[in-house]
C-alpha positions as CSV (number, residue, x, y, z in Angstrom):
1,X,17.4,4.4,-3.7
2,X,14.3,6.2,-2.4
3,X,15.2,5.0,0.9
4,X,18.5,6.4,1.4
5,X,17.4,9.7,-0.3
6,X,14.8,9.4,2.3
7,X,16.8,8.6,5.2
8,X,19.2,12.0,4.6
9,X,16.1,14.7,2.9
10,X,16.2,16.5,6.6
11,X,19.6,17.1,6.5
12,X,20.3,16.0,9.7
13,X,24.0,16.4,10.1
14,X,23.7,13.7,12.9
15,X,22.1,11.2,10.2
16,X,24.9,11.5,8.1
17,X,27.7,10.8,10.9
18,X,25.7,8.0,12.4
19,X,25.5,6.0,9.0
20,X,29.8,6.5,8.2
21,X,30.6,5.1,11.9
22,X,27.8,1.9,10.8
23,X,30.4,1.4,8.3
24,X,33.8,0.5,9.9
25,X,33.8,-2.8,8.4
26,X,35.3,-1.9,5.0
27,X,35.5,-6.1,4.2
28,X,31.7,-5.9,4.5
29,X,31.3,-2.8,3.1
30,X,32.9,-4.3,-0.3
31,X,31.4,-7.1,-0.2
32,X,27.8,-5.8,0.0
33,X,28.0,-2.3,-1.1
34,X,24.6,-1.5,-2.6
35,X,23.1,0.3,0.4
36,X,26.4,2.5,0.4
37,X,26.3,3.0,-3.3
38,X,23.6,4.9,-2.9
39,X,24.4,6.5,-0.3
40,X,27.6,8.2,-2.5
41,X,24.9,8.8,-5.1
42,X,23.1,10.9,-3.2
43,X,25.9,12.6,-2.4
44,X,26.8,13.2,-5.9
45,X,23.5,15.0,-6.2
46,X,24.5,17.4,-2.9
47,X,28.0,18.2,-4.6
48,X,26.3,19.8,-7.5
49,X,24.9,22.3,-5.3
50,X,28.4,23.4,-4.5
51,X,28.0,25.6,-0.9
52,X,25.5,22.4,0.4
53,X,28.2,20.3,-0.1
54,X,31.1,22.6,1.5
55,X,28.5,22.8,4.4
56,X,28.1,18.9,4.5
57,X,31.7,18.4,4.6
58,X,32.6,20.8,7.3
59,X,29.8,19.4,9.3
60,X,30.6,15.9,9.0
61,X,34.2,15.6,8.1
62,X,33.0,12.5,5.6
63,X,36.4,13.4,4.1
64,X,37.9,11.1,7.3
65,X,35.9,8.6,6.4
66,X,36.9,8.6,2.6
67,X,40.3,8.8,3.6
68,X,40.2,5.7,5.8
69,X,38.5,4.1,3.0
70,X,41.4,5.0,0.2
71,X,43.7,3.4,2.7
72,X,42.1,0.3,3.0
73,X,41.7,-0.1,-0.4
74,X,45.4,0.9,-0.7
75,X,46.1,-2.3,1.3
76,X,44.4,-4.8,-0.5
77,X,45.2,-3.6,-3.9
78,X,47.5,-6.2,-4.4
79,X,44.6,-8.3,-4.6
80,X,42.8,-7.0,-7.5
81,X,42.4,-9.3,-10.9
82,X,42.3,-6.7,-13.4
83,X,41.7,-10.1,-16.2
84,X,38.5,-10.6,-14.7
85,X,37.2,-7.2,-14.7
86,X,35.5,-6.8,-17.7
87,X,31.9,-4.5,-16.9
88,X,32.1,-0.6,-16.5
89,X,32.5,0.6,-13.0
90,X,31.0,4.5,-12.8
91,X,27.7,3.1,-11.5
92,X,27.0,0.1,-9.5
93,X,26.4,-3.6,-10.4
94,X,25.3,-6.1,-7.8
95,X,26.8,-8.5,-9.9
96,X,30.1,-7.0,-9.6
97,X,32.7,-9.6,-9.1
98,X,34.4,-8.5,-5.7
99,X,37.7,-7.0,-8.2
100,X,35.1,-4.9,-9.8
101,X,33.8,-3.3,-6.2
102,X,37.1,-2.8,-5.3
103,X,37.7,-0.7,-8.2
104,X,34.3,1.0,-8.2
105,X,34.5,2.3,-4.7
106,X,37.9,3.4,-5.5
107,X,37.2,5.3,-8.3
108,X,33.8,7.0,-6.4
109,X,36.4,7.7,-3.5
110,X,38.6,9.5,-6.3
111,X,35.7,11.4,-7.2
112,X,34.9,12.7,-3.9
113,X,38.3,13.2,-2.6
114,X,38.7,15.3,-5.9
115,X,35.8,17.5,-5.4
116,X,36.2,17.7,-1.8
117,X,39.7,19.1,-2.3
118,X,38.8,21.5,-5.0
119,X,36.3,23.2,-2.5
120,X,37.2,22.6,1.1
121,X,40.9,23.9,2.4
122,X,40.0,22.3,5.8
123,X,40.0,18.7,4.2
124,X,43.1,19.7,2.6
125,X,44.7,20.3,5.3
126,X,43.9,17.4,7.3
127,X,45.4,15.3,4.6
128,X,48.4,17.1,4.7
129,X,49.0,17.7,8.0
130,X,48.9,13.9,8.5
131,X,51.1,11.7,7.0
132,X,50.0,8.2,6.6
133,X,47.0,9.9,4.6
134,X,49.3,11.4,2.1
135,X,51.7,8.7,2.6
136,X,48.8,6.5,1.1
137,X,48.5,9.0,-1.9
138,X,52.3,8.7,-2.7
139,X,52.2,4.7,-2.5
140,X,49.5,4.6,-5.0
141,X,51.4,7.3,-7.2
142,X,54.4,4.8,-6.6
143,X,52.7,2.1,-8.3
144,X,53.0,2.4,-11.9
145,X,52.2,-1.0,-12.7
146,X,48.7,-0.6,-10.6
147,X,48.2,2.5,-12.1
148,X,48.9,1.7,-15.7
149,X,46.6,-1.7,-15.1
150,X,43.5,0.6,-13.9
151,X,43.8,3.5,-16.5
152,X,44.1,0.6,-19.5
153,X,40.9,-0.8,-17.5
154,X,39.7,2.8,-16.7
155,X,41.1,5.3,-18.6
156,X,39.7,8.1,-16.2
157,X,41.2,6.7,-13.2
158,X,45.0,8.5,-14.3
159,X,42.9,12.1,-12.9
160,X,44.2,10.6,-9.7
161,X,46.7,12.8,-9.9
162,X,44.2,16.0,-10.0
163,X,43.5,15.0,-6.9
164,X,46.6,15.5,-5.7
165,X,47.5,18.4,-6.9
166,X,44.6,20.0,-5.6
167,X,45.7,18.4,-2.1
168,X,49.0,20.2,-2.7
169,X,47.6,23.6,-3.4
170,X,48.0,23.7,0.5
171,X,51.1,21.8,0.7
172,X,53.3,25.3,1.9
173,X,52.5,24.9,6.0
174,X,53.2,20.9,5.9
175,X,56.4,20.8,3.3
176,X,58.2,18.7,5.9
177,X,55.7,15.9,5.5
178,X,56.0,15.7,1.9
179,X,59.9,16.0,1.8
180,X,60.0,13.0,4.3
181,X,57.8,11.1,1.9
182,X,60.2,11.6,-1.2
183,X,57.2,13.0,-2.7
184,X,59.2,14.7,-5.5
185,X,61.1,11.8,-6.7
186,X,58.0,9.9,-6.8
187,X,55.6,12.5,-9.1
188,X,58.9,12.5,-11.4
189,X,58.8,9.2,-12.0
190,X,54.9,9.1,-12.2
191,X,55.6,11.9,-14.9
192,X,58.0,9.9,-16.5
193,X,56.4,6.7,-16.6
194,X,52.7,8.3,-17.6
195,X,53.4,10.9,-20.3
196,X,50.1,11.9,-20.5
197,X,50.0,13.2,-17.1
198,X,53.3,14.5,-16.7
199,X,51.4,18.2,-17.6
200,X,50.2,18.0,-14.3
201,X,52.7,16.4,-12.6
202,X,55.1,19.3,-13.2
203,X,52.4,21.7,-12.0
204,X,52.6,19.3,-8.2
205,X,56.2,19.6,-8.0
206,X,56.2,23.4,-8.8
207,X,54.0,23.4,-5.4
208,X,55.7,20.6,-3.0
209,X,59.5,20.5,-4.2
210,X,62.3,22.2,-2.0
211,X,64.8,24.3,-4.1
212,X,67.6,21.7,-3.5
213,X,64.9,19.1,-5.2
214,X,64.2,21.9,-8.4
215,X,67.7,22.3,-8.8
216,X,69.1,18.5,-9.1
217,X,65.9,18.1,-11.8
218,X,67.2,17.3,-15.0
219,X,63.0,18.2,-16.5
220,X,63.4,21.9,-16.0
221,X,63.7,22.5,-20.4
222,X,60.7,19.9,-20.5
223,X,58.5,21.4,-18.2
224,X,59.0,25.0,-20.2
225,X,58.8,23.6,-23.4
226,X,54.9,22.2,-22.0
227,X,54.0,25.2,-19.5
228,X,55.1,28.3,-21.5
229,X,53.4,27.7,-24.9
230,X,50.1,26.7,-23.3
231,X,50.4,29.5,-21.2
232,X,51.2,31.7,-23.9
233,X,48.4,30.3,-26.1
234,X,46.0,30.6,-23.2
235,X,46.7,34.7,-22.9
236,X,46.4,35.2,-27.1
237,X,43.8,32.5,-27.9
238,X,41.8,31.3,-25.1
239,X,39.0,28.3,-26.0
240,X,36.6,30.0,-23.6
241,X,36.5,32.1,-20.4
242,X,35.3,30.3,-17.4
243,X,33.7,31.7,-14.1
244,X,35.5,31.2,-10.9
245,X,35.3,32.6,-7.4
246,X,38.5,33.9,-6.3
247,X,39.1,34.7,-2.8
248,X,40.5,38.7,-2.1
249,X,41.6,39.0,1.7
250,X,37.7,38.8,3.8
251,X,35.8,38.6,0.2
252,X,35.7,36.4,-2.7
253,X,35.0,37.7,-6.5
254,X,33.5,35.8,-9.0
255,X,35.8,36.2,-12.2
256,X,35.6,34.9,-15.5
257,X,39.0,34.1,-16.9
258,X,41.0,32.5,-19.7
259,X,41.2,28.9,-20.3
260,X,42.5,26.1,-22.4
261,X,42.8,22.7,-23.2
262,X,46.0,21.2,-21.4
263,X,46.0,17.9,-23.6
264,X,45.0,15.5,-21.6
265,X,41.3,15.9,-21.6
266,X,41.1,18.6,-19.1
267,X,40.7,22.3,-19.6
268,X,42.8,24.3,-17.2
269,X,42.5,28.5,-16.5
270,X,45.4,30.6,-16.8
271,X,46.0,31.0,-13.0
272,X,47.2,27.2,-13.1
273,X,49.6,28.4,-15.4
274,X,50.6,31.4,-13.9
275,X,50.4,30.0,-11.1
276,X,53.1,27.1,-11.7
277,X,55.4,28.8,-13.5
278,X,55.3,31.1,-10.4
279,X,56.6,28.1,-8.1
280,X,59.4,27.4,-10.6
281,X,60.2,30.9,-10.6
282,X,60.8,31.6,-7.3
283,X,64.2,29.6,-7.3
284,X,66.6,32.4,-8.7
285,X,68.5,29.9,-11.6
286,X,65.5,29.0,-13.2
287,X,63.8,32.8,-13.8
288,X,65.9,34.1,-16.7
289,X,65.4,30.5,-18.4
290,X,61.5,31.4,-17.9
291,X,61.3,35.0,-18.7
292,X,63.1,35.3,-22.0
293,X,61.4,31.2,-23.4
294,X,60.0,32.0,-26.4
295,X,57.7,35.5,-26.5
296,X,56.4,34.7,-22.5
297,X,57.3,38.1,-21.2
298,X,55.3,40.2,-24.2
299,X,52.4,37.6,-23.9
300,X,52.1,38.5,-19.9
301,X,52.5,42.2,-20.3
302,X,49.9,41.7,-22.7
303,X,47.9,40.0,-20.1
304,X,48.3,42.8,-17.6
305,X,47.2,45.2,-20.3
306,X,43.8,43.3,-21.8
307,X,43.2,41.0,-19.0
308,X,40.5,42.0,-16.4
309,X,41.3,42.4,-12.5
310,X,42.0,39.0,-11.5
311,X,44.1,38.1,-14.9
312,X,46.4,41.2,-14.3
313,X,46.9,40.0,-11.0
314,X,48.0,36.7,-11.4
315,X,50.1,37.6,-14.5
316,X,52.0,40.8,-12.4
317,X,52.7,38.4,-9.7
318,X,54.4,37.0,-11.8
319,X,56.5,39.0,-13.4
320,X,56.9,41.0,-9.9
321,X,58.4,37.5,-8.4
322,X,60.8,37.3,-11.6
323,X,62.0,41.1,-11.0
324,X,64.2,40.1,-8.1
325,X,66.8,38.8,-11.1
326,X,68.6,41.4,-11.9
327,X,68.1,41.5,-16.1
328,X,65.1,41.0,-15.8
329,X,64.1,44.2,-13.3
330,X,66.3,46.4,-15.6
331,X,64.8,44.8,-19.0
332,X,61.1,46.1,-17.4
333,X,62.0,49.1,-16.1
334,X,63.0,50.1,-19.3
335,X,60.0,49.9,-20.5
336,X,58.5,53.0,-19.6
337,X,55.2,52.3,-21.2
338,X,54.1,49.8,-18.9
339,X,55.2,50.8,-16.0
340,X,53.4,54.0,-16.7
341,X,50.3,51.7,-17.3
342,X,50.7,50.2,-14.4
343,X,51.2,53.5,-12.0
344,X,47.7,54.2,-13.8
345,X,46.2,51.0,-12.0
346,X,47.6,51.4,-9.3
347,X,46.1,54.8,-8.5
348,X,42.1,53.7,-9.4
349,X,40.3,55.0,-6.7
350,X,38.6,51.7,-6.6
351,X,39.4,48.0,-7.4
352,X,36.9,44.7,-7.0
353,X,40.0,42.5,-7.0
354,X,42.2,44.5,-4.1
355,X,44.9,41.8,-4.3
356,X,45.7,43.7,-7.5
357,X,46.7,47.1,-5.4
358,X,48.8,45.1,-3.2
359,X,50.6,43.6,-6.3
360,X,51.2,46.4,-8.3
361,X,52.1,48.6,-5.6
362,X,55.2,45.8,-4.6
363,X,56.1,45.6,-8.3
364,X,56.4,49.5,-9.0
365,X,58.6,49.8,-5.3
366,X,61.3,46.8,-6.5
367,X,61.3,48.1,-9.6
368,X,62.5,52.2,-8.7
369,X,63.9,51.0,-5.2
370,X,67.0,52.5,-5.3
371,X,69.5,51.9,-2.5
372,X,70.4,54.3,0.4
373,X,73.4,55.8,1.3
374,X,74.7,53.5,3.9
375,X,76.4,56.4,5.5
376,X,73.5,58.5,5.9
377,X,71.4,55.5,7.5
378,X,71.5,54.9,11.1
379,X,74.1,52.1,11.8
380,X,72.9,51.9,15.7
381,X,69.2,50.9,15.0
382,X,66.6,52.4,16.7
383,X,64.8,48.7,16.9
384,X,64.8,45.3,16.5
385,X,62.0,43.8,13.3
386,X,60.6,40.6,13.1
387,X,60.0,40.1,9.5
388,X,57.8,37.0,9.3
389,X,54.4,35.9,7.1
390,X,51.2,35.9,8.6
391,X,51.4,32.2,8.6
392,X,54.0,32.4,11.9
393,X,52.1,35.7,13.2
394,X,50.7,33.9,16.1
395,X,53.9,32.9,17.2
396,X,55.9,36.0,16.4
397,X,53.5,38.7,18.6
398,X,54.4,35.9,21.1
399,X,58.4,36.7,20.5
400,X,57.5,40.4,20.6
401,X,55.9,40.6,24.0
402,X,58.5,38.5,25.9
403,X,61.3,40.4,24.0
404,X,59.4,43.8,25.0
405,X,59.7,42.7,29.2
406,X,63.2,42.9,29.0
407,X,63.3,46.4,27.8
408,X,63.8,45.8,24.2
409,X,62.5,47.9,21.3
410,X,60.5,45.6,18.3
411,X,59.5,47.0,15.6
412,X,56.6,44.5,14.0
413,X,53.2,44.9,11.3
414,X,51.0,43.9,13.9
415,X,48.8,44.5,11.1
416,X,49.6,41.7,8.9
417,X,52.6,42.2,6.5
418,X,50.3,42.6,3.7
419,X,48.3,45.5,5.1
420,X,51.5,47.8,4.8
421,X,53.2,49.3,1.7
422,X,57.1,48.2,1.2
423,X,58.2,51.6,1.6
424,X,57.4,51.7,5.2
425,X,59.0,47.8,5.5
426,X,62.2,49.7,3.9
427,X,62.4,52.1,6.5
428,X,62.0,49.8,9.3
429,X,64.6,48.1,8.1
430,X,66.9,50.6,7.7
431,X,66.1,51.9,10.9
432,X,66.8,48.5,12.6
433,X,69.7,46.9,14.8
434,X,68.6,43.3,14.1
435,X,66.6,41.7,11.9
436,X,64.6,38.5,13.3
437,X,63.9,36.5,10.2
438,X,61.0,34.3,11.0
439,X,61.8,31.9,8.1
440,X,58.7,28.9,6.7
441,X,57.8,27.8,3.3
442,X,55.2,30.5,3.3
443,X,58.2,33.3,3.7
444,X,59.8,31.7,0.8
445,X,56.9,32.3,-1.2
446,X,55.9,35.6,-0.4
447,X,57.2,38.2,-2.8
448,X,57.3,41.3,0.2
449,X,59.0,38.5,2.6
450,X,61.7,38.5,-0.5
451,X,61.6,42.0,-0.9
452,X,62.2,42.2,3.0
453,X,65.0,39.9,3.5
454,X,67.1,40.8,0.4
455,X,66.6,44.2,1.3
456,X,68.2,43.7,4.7
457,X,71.0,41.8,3.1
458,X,72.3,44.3,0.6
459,X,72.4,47.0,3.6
460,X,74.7,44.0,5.4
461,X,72.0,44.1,8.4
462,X,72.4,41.6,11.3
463,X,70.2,38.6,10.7
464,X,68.6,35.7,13.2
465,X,66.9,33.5,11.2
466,X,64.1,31.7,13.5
467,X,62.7,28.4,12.4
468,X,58.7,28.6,12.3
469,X,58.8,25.5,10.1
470,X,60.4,22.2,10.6
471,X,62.6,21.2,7.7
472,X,63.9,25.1,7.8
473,X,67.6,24.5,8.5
474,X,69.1,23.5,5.1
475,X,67.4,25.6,2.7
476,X,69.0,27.2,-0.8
477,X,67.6,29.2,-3.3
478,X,67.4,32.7,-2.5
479,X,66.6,32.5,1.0
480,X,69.1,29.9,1.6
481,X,71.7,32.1,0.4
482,X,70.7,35.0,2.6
483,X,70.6,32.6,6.1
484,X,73.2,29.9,5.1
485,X,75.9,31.0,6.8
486,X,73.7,32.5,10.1
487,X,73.0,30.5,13.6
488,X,69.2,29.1,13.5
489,X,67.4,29.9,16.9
490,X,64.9,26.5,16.4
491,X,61.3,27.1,17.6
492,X,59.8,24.1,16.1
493,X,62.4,21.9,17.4
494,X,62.6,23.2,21.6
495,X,59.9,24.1,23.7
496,X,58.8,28.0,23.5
497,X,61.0,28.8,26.7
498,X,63.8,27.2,25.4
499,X,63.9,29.0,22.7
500,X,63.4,32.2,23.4
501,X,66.4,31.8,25.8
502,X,68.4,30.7,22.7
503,X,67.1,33.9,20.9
504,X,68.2,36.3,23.9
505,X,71.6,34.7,24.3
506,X,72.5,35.3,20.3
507,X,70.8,38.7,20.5
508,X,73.4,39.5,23.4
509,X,76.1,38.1,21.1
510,X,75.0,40.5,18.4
511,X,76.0,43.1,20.8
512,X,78.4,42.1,22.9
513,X,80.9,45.0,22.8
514,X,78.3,47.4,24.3
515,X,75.5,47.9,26.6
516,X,72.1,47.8,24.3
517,X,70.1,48.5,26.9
518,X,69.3,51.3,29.2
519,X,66.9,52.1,32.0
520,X,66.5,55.6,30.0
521,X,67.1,54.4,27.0
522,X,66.4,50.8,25.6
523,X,67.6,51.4,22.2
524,X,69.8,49.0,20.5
525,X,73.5,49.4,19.4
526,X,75.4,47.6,17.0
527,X,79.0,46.9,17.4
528,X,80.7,49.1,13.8
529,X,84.0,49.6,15.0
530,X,84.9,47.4,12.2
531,X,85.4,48.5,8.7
532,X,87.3,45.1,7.1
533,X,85.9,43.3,5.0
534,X,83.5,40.9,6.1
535,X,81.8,44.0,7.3
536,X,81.1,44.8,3.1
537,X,77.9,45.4,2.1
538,X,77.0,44.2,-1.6
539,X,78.1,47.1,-3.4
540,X,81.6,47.3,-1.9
541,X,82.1,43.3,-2.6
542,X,80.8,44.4,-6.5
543,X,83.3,46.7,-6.6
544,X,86.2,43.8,-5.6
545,X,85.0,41.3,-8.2
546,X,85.2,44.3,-10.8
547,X,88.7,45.6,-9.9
548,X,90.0,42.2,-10.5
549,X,88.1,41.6,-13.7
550,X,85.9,38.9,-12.8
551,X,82.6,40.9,-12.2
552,X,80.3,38.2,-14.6
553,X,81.6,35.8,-11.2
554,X,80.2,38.2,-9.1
555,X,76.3,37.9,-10.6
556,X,76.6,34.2,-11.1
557,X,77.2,33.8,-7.4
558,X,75.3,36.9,-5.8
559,X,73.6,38.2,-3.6
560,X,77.3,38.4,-1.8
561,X,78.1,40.3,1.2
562,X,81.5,40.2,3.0
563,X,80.2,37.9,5.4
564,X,79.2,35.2,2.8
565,X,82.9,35.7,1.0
566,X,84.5,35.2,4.3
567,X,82.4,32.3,4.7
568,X,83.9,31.1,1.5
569,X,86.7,31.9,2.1
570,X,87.0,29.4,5.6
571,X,85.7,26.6,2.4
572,X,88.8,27.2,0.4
573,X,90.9,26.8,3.3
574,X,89.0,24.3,5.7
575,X,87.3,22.1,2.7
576,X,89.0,23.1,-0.4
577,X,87.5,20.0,-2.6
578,X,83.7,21.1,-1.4
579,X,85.0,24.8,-2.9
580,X,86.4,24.0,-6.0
581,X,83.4,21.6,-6.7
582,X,80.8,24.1,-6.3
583,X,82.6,27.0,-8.2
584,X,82.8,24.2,-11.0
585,X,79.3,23.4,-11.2
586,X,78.1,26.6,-12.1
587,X,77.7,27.7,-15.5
588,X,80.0,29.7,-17.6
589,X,82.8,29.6,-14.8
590,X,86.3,29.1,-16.6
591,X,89.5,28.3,-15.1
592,X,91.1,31.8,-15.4
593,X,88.4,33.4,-13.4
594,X,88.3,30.4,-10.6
595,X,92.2,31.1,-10.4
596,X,92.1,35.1,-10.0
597,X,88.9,34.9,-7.8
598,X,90.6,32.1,-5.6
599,X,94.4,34.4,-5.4
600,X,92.6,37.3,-4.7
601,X,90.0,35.9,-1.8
602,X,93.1,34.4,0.0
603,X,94.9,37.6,-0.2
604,X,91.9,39.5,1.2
605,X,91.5,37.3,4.2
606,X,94.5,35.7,5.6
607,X,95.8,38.1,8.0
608,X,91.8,38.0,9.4
């Protein structure tokens, strides 16, 4: 031991890369693993000094080396005798039988990989970002029967699956690579098949799983009737409160929050429960069915009220995200008690958490956000916004300068889109010709990108989605509804040039009727010489549903503009089996109301 320890005491970042290239012979390595035992155990005692350890893994990437190793192992797995295991495997034995090494060394890479994720986003990413490292994660996820075998062998082995789902904490940016792995259908049936775990399990899927995925999922009821209680009995009777640094835009803030046991051995802080019912919530069908479970709503509002700067946030993220339904905005506006509260926190003249600022400022604007007059707004657009996440801003100042050369106006937050309130976001949209929707998994996240795009949707504002992620083209949920029916202009799919040529040509289209651009004047004008119907804005298509009686039709299937009821309409008559079957599927749509809506839609459009 002493010499290892030895070997490493200077800290010579050059020490510790030399000795993990010496081991590419992972056979060897196996076979005669003392020297590297010790090795790990020295490491053990850096990762309990927690920013030595961050250093030594940004220095040395010894994440690539574990990752090589946990795929090696993945491929020889089949050769493991569990019946002749039969010594403990935390520490070392030279007189391991070679079953036993394998095992060891996988559980110390476990370990590592665990820690190392918890602490480092860079290691994170380079997991996710390539897939035959996370493919190797989903094959060992895949194998019940090996994993069953090693957690009856070693019950502590099953926390595999913390390791993965603090790998998919940063899962957002590379959704396409889990999607191609059927990473969702794989968790459920880990979660299925290992009970025990399925706690955490639901938590993964809230993180990776597309909106088609959470809505085919028969486990929705399950995973509230595990998530919401704990929650709920983290908020009123916490075990303990337990320190954590939390990171606030530049600066991080050391916190101590609420936790709990989450039944399977491990304690868990309310922001993994906030947190997950957060993911689940941002698909629209599912955030009635969270907010009114059981007393979750009062228990939150509590939270905001007694919790400190970091627990209000997390909790009024939440129930800011679950505002965009309808009931549930008008259900808290109503109470004018706490949303005097929170005008009170908003205006401290000081806050150690600023997150919570940002937060409360976007969940007092969507809930007293009334609509304008669309007559009184300027139809022509004085500019065209790109309305993207930080996550694409490289990319999108790019779009903006090339636009600008050819005399167009862009309106952009150069500043990031969280450094401005959503009141001056409203007025850029409602002073804009065309709306350039930069769309990822990150906009379909963020609470002021929703706040954005819906805006632009109920004032019936043209829309370009662009593509900033791959995988972006067949989305649902709400942002699927708002760009379903629009032309994609692709800029993960063509080269940069090719693309912005794509996005010129459908910005001409957008205004093809008349000149938008002047040598005086480059201002942009929209074609609204049309006042038919699939020119309606969302109030006007309200006001159809209710003069034919079927207005509970119209909030089942909004947001709806005339646009998207035209677009259903072309389904009735073009693929009439497809119509019928979705109308069908949703819930409490009866015959009689199918009938009227489907008369009354033909009616409306067949002279069009």
């Amino acid at each position: 031991m002493s010499d290892i320890s030895d070997k490493f005491d200077s800290n010579d970042v050059e020490a510790y890369v030399n000795y993990l290239k010496s081991l590419q012979n992972f056979d060897s390595l196996l076979e005669n693993g003392e020297n590297f035992s010790e090795f790990l155990v020295h490491c053990y005692q850096i990762v309990l000094d927690n920013s030595r350890y961050i250093e030594l893994v940004s220095k040395t990437k010894i994440y690539q080396f574990f990752s090589a190793l946990l795929q090696h192992i993945c491929s020889i797995r089949s050769t493991i005798d569990f019946k002749s295991c039969t010594r403990q495997i935390d520490y070392y034995d030279p007189e391991f039988n070679r079953s036993e090494k394998i095992l060891h060394f996988l559980s110390i890479v476990n370990f590592f990989l665990n820690t190392t994720f918890l602490y480092s986003t860079e290691a994170r990413c380079y997991f996710n970002e390539n897939v035959d490292h996370l493919k190797t994660f989903m094959i060992f996820l895949n194998d019940i029967e090996f994993i069953s075998a090693f957690t009856t062998y070693q019950s502590h082995f099953d926390g595999f699956i913390n390791t993965l789902y603090y790998l998919s904490e940063s899962s957002n940016e590379y959704k396409h690579n889990w999607l191609s792995l059927d990473s969702t259908k794989i968790v459920l049936n880990f979660a299925r098949s290992i009970p025990k775990w399925n706690f955490v399990a639901y938590a993964i899927i809230a993180l990776i799983a597309s909106d088609q995925e959470m809505e085919s999922m028969d486990e929705l009821d399950q995973i509230l009737s595990k998530f919401i209680p704990l929650t709920i009995e983290c908020i009123r009777e916490p075990i303990c409160f337990y320190s954590k640094q939390f990171h606030d835009q530049s600066e991080s803030v050391n916190e101590s929050i609420r936790t709990i046991n989450g039944n399977n051995g491990f304690v868990y802080l309310i922001d993994y429960y906030l947190n997950t019912l957060y993911g689940y919530s941002i698909n629209d069908k599912f955030r009635e069915k969270i907010f009114f479970y059981q007393d979750l709503a009062e228990s939150v509002k509590f939270l905001v009220y007694d919790g400190n700067e970091v627990e209000k946030f997390y909790a009024l993220k939440l129930l800011t995200q679950l505002s965009f339904n309808e009931n549930i905005k008008k259900k808290l506006g109503n109470d004018k008690e706490f949303f005097e509260f929170l005008k009170e926190v908003n205006s401290a003249e000081s806050f150690e958490f600023k997150k919570l600022k940002i937060i409360s400022s976007d969940f007092i604007w969507l809930l007293s956000k009334s609509e304008p007059e669309l007559e009184k707004l300027d139809q022509h657009g004085l500019h065209i916004m790109i309305s993207y996440n930080t996550a694409s801003r490289e990319m999108c100042l790019k779009i903006k300068n090339e636009l600008e050369q050819t005399g167009l106006k862009i309106w952009i937050d150069v500043d990031e889109i969280h450094g401005s309130s959503l009141d001056s976001m409203a007025k850029a949209i409602e002073n804009s010709s065309i709306i350039l929707m930069c769309v990822s998994e990150k906009y379909r996240q963020s609470i002021n990108c929703q706040a954005e795009a819906q805006y632009a949707f109920r004032l019936n504002k043209t829309i370009i989605p662009l593509v900033m992620q791959p995988g972006y083209h067949n989305v649902s949920g709400w942002l699927g509804i708002i760009i379903g029916d629009k032309i994609f202009v692709d800029f993960t799919k063509y080269k940069f040039e090719e693309s912005l040529k794509r996005l010129k040509n459908q910005i001409n289209l957008c205004f093809n009727k008349s000149k938008s651009v002047t040598a005086q004047q480059p201002e942009l004008v929209l074609n609204t010489n049309s006042n038919g119907p699939k020119d309606w804005d969302e109030e006007k298509v309200k006001t159809w549903f209710q003069e034919y009686g079927i207005l509970n039709l119209f909030e089942i299937l909004k947001p709806l503009n005339g646009g998207i009821l035209f677009q259903m309409y072309e389904l009735k008559i073009f693929s009439p089996e497809f119509f019928y079957k979705s109308l069908t599927s949703k819930e409490y749509v009866d015959l009689k109301m199918i009938s009227v809506f489907t008369f009354e839609l033909v009616k409306l459009f067949k002279n069009t």
